[in-house]
ZADO-1210 file (C-alpha; in nm, 4 decimals, padded with zeros to 6 digits):
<atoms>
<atom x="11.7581" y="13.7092" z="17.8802" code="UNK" pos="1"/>
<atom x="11.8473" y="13.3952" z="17.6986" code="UNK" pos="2"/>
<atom x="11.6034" y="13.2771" z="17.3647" code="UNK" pos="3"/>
<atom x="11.4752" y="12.9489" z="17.5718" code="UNK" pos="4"/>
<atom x="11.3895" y="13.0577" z="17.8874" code="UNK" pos="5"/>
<atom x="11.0483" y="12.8604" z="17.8870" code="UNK" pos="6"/>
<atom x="11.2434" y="12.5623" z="17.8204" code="UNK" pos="7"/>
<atom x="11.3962" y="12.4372" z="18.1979" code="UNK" pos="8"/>
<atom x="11.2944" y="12.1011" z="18.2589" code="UNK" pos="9"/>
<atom x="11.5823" y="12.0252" z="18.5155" code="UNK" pos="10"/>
<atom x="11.5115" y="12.0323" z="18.9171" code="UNK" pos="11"/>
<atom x="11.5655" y="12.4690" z="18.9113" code="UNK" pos="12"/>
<atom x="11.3704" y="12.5678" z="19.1208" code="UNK" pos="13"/>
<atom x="11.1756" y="12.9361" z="19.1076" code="UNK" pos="14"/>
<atom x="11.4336" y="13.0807" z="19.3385" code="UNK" pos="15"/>
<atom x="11.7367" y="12.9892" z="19.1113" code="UNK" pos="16"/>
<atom x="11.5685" y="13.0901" z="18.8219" code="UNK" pos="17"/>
<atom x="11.4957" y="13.4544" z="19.0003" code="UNK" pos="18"/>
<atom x="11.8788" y="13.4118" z="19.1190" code="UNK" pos="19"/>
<atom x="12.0318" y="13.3682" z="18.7821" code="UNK" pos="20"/>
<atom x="11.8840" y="13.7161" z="18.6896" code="UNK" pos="21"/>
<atom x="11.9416" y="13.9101" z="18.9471" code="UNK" pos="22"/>
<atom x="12.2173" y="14.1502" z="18.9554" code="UNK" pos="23"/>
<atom x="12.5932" y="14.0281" z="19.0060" code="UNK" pos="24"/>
<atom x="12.6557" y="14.0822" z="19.3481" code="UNK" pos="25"/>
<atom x="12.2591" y="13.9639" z="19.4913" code="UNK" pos="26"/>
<atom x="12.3247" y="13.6598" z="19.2526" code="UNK" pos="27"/>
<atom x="12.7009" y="13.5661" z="19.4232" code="UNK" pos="28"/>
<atom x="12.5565" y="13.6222" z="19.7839" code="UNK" pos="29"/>
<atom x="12.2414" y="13.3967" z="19.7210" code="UNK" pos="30"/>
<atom x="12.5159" y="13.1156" z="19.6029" code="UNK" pos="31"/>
<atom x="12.7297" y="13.2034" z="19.8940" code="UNK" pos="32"/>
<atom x="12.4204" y="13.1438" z="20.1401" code="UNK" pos="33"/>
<atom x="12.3128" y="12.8032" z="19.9361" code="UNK" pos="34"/>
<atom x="12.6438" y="12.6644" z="19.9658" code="UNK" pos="35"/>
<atom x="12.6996" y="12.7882" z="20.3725" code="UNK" pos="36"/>
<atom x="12.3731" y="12.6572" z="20.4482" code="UNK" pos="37"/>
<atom x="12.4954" y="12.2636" z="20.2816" code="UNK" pos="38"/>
<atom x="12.7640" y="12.3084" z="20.5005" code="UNK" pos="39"/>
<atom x="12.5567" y="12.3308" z="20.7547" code="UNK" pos="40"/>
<atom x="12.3618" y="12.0653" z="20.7232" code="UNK" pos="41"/>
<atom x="12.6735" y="11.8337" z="20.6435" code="UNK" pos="42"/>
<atom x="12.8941" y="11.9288" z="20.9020" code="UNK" pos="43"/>
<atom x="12.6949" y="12.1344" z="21.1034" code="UNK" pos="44"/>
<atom x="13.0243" y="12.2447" z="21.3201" code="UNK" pos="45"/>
<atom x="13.1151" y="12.5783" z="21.4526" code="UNK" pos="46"/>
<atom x="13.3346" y="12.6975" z="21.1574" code="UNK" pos="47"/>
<atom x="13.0182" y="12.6068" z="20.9711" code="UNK" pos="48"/>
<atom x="12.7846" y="12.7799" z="21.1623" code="UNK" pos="49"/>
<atom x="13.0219" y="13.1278" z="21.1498" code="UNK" pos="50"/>
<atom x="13.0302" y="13.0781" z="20.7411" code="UNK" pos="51"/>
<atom x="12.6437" y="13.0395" z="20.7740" code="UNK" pos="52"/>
<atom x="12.6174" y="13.3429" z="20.9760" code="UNK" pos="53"/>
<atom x="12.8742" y="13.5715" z="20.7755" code="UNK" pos="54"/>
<atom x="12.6878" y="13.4384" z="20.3902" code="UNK" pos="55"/>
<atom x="12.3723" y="13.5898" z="20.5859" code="UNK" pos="56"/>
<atom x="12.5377" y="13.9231" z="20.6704" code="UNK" pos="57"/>
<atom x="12.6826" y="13.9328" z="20.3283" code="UNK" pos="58"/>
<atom x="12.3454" y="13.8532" z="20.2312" code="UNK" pos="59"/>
<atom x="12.1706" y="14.1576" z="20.3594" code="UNK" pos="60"/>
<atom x="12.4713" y="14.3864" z="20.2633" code="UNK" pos="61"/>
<atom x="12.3891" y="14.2459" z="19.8927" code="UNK" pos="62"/>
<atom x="12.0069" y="14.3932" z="19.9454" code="UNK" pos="63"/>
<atom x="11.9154" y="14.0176" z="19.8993" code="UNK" pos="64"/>
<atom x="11.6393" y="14.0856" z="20.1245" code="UNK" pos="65"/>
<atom x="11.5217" y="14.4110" z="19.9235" code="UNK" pos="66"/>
<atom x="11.5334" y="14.1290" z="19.5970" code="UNK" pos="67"/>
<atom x="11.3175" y="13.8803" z="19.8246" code="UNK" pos="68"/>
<atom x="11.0376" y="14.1470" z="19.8227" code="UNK" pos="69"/>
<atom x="11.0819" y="14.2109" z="19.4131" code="UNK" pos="70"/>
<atom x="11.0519" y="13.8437" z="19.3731" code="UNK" pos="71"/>
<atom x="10.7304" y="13.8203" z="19.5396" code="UNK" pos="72"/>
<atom x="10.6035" y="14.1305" z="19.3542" code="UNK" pos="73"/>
<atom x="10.7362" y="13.8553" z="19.0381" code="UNK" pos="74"/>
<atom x="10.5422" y="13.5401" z="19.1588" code="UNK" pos="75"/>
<atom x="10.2775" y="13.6666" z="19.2313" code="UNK" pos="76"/>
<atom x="10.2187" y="13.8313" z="18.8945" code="UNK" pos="77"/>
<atom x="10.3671" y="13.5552" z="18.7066" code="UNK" pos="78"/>
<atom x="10.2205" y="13.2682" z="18.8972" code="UNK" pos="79"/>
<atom x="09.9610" y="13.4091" z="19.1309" code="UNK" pos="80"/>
<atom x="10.1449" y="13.3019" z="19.4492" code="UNK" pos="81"/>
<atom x="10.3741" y="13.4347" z="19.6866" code="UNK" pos="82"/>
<atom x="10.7187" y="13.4142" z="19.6421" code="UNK" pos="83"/>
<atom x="10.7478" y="13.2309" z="19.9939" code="UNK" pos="84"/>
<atom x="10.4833" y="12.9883" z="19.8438" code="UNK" pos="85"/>
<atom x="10.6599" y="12.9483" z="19.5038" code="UNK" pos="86"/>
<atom x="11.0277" y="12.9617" z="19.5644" code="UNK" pos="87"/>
<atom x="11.1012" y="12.5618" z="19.6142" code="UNK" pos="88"/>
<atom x="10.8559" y="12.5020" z="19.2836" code="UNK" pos="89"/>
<atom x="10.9953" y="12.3529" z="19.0662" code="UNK" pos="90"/>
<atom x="11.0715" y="12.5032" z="18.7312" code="UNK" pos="91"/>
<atom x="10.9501" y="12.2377" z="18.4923" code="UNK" pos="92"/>
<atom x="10.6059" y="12.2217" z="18.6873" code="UNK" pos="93"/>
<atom x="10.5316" y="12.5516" z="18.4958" code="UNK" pos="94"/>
<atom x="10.4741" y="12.6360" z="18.1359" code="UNK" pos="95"/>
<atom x="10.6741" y="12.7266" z="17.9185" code="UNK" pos="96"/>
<atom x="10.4713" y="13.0700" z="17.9446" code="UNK" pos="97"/>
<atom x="10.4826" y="13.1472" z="18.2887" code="UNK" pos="98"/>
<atom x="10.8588" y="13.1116" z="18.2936" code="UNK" pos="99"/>
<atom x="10.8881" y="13.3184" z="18.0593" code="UNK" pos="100"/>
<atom x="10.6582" y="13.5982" z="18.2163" code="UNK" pos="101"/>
<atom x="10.8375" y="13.5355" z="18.5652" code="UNK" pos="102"/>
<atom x="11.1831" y="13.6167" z="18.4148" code="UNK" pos="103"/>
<atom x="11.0203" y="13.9356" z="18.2094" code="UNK" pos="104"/>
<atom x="10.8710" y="14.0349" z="18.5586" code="UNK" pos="105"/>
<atom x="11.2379" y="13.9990" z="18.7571" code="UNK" pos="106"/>
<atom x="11.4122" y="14.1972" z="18.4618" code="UNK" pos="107"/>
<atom x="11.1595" y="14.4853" z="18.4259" code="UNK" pos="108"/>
<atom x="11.0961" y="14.5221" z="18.8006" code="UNK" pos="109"/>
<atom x="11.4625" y="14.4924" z="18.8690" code="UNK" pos="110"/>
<atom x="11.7409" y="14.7273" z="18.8578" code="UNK" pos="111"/>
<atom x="11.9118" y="14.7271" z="18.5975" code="UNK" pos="112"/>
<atom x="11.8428" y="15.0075" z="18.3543" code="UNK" pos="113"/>
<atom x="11.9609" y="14.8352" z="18.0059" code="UNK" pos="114"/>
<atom x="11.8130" y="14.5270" z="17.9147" code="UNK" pos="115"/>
<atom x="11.8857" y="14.2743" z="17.6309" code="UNK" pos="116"/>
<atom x="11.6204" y="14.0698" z="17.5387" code="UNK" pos="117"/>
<atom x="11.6462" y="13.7645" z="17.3080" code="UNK" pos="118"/>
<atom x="11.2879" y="13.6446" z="17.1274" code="UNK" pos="119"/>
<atom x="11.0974" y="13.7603" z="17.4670" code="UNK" pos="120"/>
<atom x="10.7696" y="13.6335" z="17.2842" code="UNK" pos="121"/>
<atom x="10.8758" y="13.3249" z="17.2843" code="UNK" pos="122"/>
<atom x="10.6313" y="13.0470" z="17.4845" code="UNK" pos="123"/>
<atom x="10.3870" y="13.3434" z="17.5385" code="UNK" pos="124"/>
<atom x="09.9971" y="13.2991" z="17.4926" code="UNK" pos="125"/>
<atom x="09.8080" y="13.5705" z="17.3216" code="UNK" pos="126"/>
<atom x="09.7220" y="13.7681" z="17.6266" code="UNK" pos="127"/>
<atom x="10.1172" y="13.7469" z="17.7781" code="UNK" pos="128"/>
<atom x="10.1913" y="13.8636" z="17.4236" code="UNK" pos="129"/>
<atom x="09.9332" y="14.1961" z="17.5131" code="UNK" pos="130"/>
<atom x="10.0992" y="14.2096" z="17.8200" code="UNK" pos="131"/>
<atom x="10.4447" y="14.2226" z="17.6993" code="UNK" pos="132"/>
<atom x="10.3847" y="14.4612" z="17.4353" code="UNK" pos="133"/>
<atom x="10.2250" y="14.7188" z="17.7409" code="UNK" pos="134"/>
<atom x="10.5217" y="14.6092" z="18.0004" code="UNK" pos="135"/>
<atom x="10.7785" y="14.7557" z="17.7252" code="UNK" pos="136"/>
<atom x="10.6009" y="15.0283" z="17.6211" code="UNK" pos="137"/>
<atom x="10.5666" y="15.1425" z="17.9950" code="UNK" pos="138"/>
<atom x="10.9164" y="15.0942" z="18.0757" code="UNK" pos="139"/>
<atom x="11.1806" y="15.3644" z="18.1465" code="UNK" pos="140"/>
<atom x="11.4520" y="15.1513" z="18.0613" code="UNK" pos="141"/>
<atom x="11.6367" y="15.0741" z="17.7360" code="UNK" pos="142"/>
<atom x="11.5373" y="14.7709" z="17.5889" code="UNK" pos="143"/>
<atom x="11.6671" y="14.6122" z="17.2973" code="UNK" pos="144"/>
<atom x="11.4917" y="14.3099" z="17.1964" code="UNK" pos="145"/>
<atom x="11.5281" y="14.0976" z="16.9131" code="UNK" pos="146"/>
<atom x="11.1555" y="13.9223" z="16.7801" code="UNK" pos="147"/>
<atom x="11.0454" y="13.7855" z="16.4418" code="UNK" pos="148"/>
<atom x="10.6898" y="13.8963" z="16.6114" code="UNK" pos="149"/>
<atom x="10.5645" y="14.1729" z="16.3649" code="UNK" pos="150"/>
<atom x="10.3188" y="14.2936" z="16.5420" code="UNK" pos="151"/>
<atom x="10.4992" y="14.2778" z="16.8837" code="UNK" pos="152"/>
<atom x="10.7686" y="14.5184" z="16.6380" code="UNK" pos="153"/>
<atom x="10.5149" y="14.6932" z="16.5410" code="UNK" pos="154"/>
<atom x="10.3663" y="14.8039" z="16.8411" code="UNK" pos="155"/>
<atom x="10.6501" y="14.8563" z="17.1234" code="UNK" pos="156"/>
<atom x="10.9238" y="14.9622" z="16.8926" code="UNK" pos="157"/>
<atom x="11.0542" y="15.3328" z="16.8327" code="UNK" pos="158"/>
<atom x="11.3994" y="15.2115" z="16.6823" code="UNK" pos="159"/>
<atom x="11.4828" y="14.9237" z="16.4163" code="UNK" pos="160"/>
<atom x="11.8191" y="14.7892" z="16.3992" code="UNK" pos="161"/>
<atom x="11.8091" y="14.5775" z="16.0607" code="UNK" pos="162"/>
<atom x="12.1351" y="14.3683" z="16.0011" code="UNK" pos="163"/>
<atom x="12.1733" y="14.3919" z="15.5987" code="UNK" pos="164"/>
<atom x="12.4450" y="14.1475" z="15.4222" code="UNK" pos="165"/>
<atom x="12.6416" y="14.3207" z="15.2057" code="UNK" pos="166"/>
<atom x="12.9221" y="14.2660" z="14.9418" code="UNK" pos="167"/>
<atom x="13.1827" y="14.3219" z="15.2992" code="UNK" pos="168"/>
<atom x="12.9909" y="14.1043" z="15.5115" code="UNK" pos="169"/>
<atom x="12.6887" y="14.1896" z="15.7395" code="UNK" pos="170"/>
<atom x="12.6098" y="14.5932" z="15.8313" code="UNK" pos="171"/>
<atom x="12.3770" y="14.7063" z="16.0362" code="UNK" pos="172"/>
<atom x="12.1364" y="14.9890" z="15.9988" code="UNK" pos="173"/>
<atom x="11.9577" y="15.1812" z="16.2649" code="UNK" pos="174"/>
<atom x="11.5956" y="15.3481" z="16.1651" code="UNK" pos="175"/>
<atom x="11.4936" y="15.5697" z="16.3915" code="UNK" pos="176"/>
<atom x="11.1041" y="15.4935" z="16.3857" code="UNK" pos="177"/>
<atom x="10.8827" y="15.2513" z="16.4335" code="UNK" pos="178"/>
<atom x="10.8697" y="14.9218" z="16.2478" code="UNK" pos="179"/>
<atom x="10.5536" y="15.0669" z="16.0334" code="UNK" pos="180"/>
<atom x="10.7608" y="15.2963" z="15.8880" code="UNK" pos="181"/>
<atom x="11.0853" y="15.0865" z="15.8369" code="UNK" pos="182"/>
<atom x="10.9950" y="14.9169" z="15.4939" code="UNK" pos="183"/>
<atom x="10.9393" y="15.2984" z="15.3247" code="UNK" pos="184"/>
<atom x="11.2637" y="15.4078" z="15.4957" code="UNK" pos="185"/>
<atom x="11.4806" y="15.1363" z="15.3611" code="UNK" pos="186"/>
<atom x="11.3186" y="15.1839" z="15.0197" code="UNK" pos="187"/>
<atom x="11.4193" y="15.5289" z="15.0260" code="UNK" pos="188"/>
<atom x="11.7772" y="15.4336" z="15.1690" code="UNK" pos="189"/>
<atom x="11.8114" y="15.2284" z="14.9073" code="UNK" pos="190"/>
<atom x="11.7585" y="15.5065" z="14.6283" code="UNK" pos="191"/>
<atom x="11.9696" y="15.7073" z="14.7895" code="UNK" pos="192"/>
<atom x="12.2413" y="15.4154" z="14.7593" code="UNK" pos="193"/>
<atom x="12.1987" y="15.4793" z="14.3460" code="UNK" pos="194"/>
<atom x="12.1550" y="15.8016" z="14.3474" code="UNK" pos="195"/>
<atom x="12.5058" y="15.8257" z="14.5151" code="UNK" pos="196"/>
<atom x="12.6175" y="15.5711" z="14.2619" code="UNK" pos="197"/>
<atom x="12.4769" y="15.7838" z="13.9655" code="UNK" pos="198"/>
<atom x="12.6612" y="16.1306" z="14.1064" code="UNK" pos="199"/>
<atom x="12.9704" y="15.9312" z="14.1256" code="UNK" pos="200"/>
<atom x="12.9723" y="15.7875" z="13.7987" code="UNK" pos="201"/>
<atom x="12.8827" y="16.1025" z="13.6458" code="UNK" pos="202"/>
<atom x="13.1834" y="16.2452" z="13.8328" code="UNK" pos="203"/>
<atom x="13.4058" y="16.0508" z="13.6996" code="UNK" pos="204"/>
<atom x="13.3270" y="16.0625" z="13.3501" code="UNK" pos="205"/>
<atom x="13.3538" y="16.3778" z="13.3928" code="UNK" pos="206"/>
<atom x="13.7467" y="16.4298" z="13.5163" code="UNK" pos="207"/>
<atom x="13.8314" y="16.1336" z="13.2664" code="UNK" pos="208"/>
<atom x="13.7247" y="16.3838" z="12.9608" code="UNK" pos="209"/>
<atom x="13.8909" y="16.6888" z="13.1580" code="UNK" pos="210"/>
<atom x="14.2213" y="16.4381" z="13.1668" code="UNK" pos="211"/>
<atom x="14.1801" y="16.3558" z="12.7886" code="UNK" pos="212"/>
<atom x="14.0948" y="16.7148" z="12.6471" code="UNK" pos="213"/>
<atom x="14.3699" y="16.8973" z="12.8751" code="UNK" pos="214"/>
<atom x="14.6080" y="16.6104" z="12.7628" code="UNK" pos="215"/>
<atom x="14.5231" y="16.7205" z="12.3933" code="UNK" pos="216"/>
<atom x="14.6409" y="17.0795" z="12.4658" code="UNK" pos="217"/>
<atom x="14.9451" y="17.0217" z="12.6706" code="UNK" pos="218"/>
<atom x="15.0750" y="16.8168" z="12.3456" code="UNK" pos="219"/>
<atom x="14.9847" y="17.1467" z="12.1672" code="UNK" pos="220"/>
<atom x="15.0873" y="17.3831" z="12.4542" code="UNK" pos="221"/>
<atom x="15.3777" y="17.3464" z="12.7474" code="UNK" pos="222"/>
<atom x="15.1563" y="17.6129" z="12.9264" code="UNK" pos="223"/>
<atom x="14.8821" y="17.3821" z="13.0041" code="UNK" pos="224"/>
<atom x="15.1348" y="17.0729" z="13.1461" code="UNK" pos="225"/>
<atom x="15.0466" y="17.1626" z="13.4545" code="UNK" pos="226"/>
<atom x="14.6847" y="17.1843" z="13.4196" code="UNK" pos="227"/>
<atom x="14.6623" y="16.8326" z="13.3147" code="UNK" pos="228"/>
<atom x="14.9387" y="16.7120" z="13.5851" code="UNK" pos="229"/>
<atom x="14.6761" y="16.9027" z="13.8138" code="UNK" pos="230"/>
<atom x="14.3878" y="16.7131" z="13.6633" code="UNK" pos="231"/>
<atom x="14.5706" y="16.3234" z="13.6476" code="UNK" pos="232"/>
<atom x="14.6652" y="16.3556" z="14.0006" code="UNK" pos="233"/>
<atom x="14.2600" y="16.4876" z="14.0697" code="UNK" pos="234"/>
<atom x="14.1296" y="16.1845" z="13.8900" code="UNK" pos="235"/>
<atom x="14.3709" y="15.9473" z="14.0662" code="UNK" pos="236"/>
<atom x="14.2698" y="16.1087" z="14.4349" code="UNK" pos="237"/>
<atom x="13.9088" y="16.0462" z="14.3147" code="UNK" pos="238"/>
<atom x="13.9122" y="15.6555" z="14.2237" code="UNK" pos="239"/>
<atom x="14.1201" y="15.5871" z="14.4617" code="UNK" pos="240"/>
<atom x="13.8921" y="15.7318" z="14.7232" code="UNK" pos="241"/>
<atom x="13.6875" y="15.4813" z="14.5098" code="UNK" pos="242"/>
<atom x="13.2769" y="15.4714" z="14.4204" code="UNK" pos="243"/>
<atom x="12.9809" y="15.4815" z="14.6921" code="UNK" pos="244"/>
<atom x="12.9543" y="15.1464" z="14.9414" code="UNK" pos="245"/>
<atom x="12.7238" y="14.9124" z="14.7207" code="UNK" pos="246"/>
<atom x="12.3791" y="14.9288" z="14.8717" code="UNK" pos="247"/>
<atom x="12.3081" y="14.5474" z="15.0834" code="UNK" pos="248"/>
<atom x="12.1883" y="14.2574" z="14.8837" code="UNK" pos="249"/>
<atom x="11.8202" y="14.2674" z="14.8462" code="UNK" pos="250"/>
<atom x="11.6182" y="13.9370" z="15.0156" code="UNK" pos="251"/>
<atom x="11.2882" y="13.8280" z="14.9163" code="UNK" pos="252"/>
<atom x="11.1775" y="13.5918" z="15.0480" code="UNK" pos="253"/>
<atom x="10.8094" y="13.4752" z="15.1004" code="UNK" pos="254"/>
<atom x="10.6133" y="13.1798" z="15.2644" code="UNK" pos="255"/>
<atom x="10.3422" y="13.0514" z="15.2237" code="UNK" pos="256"/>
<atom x="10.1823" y="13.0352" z="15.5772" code="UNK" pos="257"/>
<atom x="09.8116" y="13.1090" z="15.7418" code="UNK" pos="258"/>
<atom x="09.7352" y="13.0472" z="16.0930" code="UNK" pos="259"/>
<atom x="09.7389" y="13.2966" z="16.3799" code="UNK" pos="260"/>
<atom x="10.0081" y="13.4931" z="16.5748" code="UNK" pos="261"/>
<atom x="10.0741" y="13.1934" z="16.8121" code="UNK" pos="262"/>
<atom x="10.0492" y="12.8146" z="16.8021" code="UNK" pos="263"/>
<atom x="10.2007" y="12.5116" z="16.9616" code="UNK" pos="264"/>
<atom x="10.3307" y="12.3880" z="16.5636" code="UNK" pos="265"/>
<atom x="10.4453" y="12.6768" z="16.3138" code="UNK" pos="266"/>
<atom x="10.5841" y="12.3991" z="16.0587" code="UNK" pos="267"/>
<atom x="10.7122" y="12.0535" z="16.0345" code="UNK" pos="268"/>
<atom x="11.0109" y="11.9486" z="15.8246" code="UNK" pos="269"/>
<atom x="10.9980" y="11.5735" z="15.6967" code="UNK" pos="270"/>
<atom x="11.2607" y="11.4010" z="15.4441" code="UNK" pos="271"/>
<atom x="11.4119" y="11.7571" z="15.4009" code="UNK" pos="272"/>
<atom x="11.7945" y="11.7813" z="15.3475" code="UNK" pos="273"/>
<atom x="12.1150" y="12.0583" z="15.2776" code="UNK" pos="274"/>
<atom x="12.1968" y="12.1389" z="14.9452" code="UNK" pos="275"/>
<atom x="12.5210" y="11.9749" z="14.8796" code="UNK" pos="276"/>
</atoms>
C-alpha cells in the first residue's frame, strides 16, 4: 500500500480502488470483465457477447466472486454500507480517512500473507489510529510498515528496522524488540562499536612492538629471522583485514513542536529556501 492512499480525487470509484489491491490474477479478470462489458455496450455483437460471457467465466475461475463477498465485509466496515451499495461511489466523495481504512480492510482481510505498508497512519483520525494499532496486532500475517507515528511504533511493533547512514552509505539494522526498547539497544550497539574499536587498536599496538622487538633480535640473532618474518607477515594479515566498521553517524535532531498525535496542519513553511 502506497503513502497517499487517502489522496484520490479522480472519478475511481470504490470498486477500482478494491480492484487495484486485490491479488494479481482477481485484479486482471475484473479488468478483463470492465473492458468485455464496454464492448458490449459499444458494439453489442455476437463476438462481443462470447468475450462478455468468457471475461465472466474467467471471472469466477479468478474467485472474483469469493473477493465480491471480502469487499462487502470491507465497505461495510470502512463505510458502513454494502459493497453492492458502495461500489459505483465515488472515491473522492470519501475522506481521506475512510480510504484509507477501506484499503487497510481489503489488505488485512485479503489473502495475501506478507504485507508492505507505507505510512498506514496517514489521513487516520484518532480512533482509526486505535483501530489500526489493534488490526496489526491481531493479524497473522507479516507486516512491515514504515510510520513516523511513535506511538503507533510503539504499540504494534515487535521488530525495528532502523536505516543508519554510515561512512559507506546507508545500513540497516534490525532490533528484535519493540520500539520501547530500541533507543537502549542502539545505545548499547553503539558501545559495542568502540569497544570493538578499542580491542582492535590495542591489537595492533600490540604486533607493531612484537615486529619492532623481534626485529631488534634477528639483527642480533639469524635464529630469530624467522620469528619476525612470522610476525611482519601477522601484522600485514591483520591491517589488511583492516579495523572494526565505524559505528553510523549519530543524528540529533530536535523540534520544537506541541500539539496532539493528529491534526489537519503539522507545520507551514513560508519564505524558506535550500542552502546553496
Amino acid at each position: 500500500m502506497p503513502q497517499f492512499v487517502g489522496s484520490v480525487r479522480d472519478e475511481t470509484t470504490v470498486r477500482d480502488l478494491l480492484v487495484s489491491v486485490a491479488p494479481d490474477r482477481v485484479r486482471d479478470a475484473a479488468r478483463a470483465v470492465d473492458r468485455a462489458e464496454l464492448a458490449v455496450i459499444e458494439v453489442d455483437d455476437e463476438a462481443a457477447q462470447m468475450a462478455y460471457a468468457q471475461a465472466l467465466a474467467d471471472w469466477a475461475d479468478a474467485r472474483g466472486y469469493e473477493a465480491e463477498t471480502l469487499w462487502d465485509e470491507c465497505t461495510t466496515a470502512a463505510l458502513g454500507v454494502p459493497y453492492e451499495r458502495a461500489q459505483w461511489r465515488e472515491v473522492r466523495t470519501l475522506s481521506g480517512g475512510e480510504q484509507k481504512r477501506l484499503v487497510l480492510e481489503a489488505l488485512l482481510r485479503g489473502p495475501d500473507e506478507v504485507l508492505l505498508l507505507d505510512e498506514p497512519d496517514n489521513y487516520l483520525d484518532v480512533p482509526g489510529k486505535r483501530w489500526l494499532e489493534d488490526a496489526l496486532r491481531g493479524t497473522r500475517k507479516t507486516v512491515l510498515f514504515v510510520s513516523h507515528d511513535r506511538e503507533l511504533l510503539a504499540r504494534v511493533a515487535d521488530r525495528v528496522v532502523a536505516l543508519e547512514p554510515g561512512p559507506g552509505g546507508a545500513d540497516a539494522w534490525v532490533h528484535g524488540g519493540s520500539f520501547a526498547t530500541f533507543h537502549a539497544a542502539r545505545r548499547q550497539r553503539f558501545a559495542r562499536f568502540e569497544e570493538l574499536r578499542r580491542r582492535w587498536e590495542e591489537k595492533h599496538a600490540q604486533l607493531v612492538r612484537l615486529v619492532r622487538d623481534l626485529r631488534q633480535a634477528a639483527a642480533n640473532s639469524p635464529d630469530m629471522a624467522s620469528r619476525y618474518r612470522a610476525a611482519q607477515t601477522r601484522l600485514r594479515k591483520f591491517e589488511e583485514a583492516g579495523p572494526p566498521p565505524e559505528p553510523p553517524r549519530e543524528q540529533d535532531i530536535t523540534m520544537r513542536l506541541r500539539g496532539g498525535r493528529t491534526g489537519v496542519r503539522a507545520i507551514t513553511c513560508e519564505g524558506s529556501s535550500s542552502p546553496a
